[in-house]
C-alpha positions as CSV (number, residue, x, y, z in Angstrom):
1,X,15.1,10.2,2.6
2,X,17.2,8.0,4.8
3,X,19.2,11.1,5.9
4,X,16.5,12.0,7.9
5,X,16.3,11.0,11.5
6,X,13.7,8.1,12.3
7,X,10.7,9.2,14.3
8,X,10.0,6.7,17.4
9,X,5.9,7.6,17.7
10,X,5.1,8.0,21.5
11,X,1.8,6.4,22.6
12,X,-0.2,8.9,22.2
13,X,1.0,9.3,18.5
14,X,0.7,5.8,18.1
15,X,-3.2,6.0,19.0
16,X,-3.7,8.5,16.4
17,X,-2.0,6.7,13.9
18,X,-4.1,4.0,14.8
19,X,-7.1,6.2,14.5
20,X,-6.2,7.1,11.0
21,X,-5.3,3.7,10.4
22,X,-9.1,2.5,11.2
23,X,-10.3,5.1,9.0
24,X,-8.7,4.4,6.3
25,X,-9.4,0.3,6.5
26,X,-13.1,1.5,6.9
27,X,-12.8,3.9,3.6
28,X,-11.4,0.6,1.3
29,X,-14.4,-1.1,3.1
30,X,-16.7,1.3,1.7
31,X,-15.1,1.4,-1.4
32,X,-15.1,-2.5,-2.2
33,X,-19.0,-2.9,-2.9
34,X,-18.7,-0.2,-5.8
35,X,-15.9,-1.5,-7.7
36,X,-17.6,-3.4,-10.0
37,X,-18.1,-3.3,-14.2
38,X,-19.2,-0.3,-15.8
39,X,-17.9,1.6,-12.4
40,X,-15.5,4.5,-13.4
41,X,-12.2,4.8,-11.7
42,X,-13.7,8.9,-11.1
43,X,-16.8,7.4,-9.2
44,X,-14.6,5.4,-6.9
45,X,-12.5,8.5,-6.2
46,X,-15.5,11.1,-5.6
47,X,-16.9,8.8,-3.5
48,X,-14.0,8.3,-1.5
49,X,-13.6,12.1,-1.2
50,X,-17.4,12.6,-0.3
51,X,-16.8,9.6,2.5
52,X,-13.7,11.4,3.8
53,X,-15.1,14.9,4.2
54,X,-18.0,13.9,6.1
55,X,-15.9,11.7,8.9
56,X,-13.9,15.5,9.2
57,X,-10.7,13.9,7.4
58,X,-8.4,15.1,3.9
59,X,-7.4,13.0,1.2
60,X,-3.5,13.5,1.9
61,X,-2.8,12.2,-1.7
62,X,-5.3,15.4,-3.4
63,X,-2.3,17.9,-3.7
64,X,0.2,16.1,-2.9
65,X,3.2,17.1,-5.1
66,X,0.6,18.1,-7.6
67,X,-1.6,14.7,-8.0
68,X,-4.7,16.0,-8.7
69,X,-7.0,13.8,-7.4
70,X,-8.0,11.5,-3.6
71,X,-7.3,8.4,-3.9
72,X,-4.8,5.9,-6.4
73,X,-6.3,3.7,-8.6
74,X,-4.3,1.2,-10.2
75,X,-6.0,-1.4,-13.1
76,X,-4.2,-4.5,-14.5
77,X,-0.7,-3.5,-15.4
78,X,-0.1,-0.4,-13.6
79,X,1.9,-0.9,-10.8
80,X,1.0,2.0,-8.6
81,X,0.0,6.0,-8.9
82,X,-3.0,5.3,-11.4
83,X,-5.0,8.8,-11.7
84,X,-8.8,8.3,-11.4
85,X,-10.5,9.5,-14.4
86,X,-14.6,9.5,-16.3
87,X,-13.1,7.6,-19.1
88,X,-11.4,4.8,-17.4
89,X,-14.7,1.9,-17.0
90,X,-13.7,-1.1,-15.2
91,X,-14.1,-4.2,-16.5
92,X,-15.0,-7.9,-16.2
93,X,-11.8,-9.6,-15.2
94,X,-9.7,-6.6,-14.0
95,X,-7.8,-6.2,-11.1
96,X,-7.6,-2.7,-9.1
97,X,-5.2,-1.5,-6.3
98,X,-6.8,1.2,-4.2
99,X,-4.7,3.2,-2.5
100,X,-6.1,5.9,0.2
101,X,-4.3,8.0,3.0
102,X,-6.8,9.6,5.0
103,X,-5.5,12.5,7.0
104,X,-7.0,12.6,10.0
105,X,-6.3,15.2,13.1
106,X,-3.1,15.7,11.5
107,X,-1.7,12.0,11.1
108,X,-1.8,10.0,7.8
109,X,-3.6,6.8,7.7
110,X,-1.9,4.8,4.6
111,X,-3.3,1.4,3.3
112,X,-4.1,-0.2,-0.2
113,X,-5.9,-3.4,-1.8
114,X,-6.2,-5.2,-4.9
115,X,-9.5,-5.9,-5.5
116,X,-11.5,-8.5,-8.2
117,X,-13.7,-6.8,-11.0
118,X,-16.2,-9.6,-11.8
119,X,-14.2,-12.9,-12.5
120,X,-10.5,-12.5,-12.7
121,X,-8.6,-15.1,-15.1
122,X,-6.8,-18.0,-12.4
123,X,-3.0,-16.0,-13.1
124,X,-4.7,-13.1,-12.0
125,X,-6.2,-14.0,-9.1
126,X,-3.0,-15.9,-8.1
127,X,-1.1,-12.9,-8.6
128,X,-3.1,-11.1,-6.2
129,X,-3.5,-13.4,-3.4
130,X,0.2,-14.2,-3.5
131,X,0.8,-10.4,-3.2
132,X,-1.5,-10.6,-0.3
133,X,0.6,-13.4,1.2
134,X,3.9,-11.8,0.4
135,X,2.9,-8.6,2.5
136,X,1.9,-10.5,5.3
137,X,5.3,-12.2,5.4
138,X,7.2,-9.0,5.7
139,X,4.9,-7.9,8.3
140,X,5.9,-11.3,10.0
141,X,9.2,-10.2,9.9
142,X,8.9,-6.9,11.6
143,X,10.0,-7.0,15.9
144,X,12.7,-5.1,17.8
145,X,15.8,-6.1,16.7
146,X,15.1,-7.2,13.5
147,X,16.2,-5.4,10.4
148,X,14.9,-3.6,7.1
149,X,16.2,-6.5,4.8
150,X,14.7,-9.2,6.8
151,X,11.2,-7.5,5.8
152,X,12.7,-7.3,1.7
153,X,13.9,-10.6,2.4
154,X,11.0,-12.6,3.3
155,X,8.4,-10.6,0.7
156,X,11.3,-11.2,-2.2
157,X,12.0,-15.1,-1.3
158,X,8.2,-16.3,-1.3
159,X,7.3,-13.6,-4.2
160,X,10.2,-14.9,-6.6
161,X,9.4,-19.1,-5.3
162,X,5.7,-18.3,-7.1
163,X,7.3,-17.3,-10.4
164,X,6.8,-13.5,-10.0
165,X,8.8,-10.6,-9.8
166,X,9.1,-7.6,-6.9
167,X,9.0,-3.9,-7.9
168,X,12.2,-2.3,-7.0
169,X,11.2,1.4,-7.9
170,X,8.9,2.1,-5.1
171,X,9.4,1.1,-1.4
172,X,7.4,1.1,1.6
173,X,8.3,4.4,4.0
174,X,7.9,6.3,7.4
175,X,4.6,7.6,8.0
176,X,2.8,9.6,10.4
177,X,2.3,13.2,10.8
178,X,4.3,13.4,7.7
179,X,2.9,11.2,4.7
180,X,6.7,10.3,3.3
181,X,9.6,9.8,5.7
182,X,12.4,7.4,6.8
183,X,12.8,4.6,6.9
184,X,12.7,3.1,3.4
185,X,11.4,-0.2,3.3
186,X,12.3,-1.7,0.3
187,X,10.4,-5.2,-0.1
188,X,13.5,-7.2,-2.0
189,X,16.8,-7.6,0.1
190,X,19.1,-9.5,2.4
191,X,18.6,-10.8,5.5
192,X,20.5,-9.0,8.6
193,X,20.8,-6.1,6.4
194,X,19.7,-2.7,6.4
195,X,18.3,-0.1,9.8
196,X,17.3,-1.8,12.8
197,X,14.0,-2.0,14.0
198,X,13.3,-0.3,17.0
199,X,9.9,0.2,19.0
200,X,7.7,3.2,18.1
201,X,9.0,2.8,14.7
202,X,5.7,3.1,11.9
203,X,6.2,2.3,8.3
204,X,4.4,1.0,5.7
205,X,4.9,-2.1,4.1
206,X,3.4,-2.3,0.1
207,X,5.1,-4.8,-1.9
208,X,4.4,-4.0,-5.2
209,X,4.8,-7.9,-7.3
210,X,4.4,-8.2,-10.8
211,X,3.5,-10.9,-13.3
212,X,6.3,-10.5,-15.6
213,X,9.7,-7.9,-15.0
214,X,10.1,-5.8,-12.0
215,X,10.7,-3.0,-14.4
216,X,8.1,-0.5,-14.8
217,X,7.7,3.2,-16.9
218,X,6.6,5.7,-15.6
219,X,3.8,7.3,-18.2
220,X,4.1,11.2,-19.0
221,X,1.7,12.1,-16.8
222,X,4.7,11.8,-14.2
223,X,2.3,10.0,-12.2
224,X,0.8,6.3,-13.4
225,X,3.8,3.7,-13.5
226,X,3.0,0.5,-15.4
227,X,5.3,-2.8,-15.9
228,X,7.3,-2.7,-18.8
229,X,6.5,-5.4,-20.4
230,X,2.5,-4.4,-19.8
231,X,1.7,-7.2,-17.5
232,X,-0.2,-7.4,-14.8
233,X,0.7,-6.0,-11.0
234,X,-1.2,-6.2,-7.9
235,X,0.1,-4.4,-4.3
236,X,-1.5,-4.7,-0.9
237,X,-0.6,-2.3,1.6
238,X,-0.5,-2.1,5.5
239,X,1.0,0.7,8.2
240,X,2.7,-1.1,10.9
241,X,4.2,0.0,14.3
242,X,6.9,-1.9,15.8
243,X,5.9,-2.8,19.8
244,X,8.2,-3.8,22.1
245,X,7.5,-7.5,21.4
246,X,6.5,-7.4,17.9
247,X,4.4,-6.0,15.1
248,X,1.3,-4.1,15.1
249,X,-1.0,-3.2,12.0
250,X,-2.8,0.2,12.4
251,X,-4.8,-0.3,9.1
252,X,-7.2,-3.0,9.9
253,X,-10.1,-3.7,11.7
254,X,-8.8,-7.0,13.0
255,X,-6.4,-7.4,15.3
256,X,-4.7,-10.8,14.0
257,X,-1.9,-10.7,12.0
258,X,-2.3,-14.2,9.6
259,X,0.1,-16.7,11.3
């Protein structure tokens, strides 16, 4: 992937991407009331869908590759790609990434959150807002001149000073009118290391950070990828566009980035 040339978005592209961006913060908005116990994993997704076709926007994930459904839902100790299904009820106590890429007027608008079921147990809920925290960091990090590790760098060191681990098989990525491209941004690495940052630059930045190992399987659906040891993992997830004097998240509805 990191063959491919780097796309600097002009401003014009930027204000689709942060068009898309909107829409997809407002679809995980939607989403949040309904995940609650008893919900299934399949409602959250057919609603998502429904929500989606009506604003005029695709799912980018339905197809994609052959994953046959809208949106990613990931419970407890998968780490990312969970497949919505009828027979998977949440519970009281779980946790749930929700992962959704809008495509809308042909750029993709990529964000995820972890969200409480009920009452999560106090290790879960610190694993989730320290995720939370961890993402913001490497956002932090992101400005001209900086550099891909510095992002790893600053997600791996607070991550790892909790107790946790970082996910190394999946990294952040290039987005925009296509849904996977460079850069990689892993979220483990060395400062001063790795591309540099440049201005028009979008990526996403989706530190995946587990309870127990990094490692994860992948099941054979080819799809759902778990930790190893079956502990829990929770991921937030944020497109960002480098400016000329900083860092600018196109999937929120705010405009502050948490000092």
């Amino acid at each position: 992937m990191d063959q491919e040339p780097i796309i600097l978005m002009s401003s014009r592209e930027i204000e689709k991407m942060r068009q898309a961006g909107r829409m997809a913060a407002e679809l995980l908005d939607y989403l949040e009331p309904m995940v609650q116990p008893g919900v299934t994993t399949l409602e959250l997704n057919d609603a998502a869908e429904a929500w989606t076709q009506a604003r005029g926007a695709k799912s980018a994930p339905l197809g994609y590759h052959g994953f046959p459904k809208s949106i990613c839902t990931s419970v407890n100790e998968v780490v990312c790609h969970g497949i919505p299904n009828a027979k998977q009820t949440l519970k009281d106590g779980d946790i749930i990434n929700i992962d959704v890429t809008p495509l809308l007027d042909g750029y993709h608008g990529d964000t995820s959150r972890t969200f409480f079921v009920g009452q999560p147990s106090p290790l879960a809920r610190r694993l989730v807002e320290v995720t939370e925290e961890s993402m913001w960091r490497g956002i932090q990090a992101v400005k001209p001149g900086a550099r891909v590790g510095d992002i790893g760098a600053a997600i791996q060191e607070y991550a790892e000073a909790q107790g946790f681990s970082v996910v190394r098989d999946f990294v952040g990525h290039g987005v925009g009118r296509i849904f996977h491209a460079a850069p990689q941004i892993p979220h483990y690495g060395t400062r001063g290391k790795g591309k540099k940052l440049r201005a028009g630059m979008v990526f996403t930045i989706e530190p995946m950070i587990n309870e127990g190992t990094w490692e994860v399987e992948v099941l054979a659906d080819n799809w759902t990828a778990v930790t190893k040891d079956r502990k829990l993992s929770a991921q937030f997830e944020h497109t960002v566009v480098v400016t000329n004097d900083g860092v600018e998240v196109l999937t929120t509805l705010s405009e502050l980035v948490p000092a």
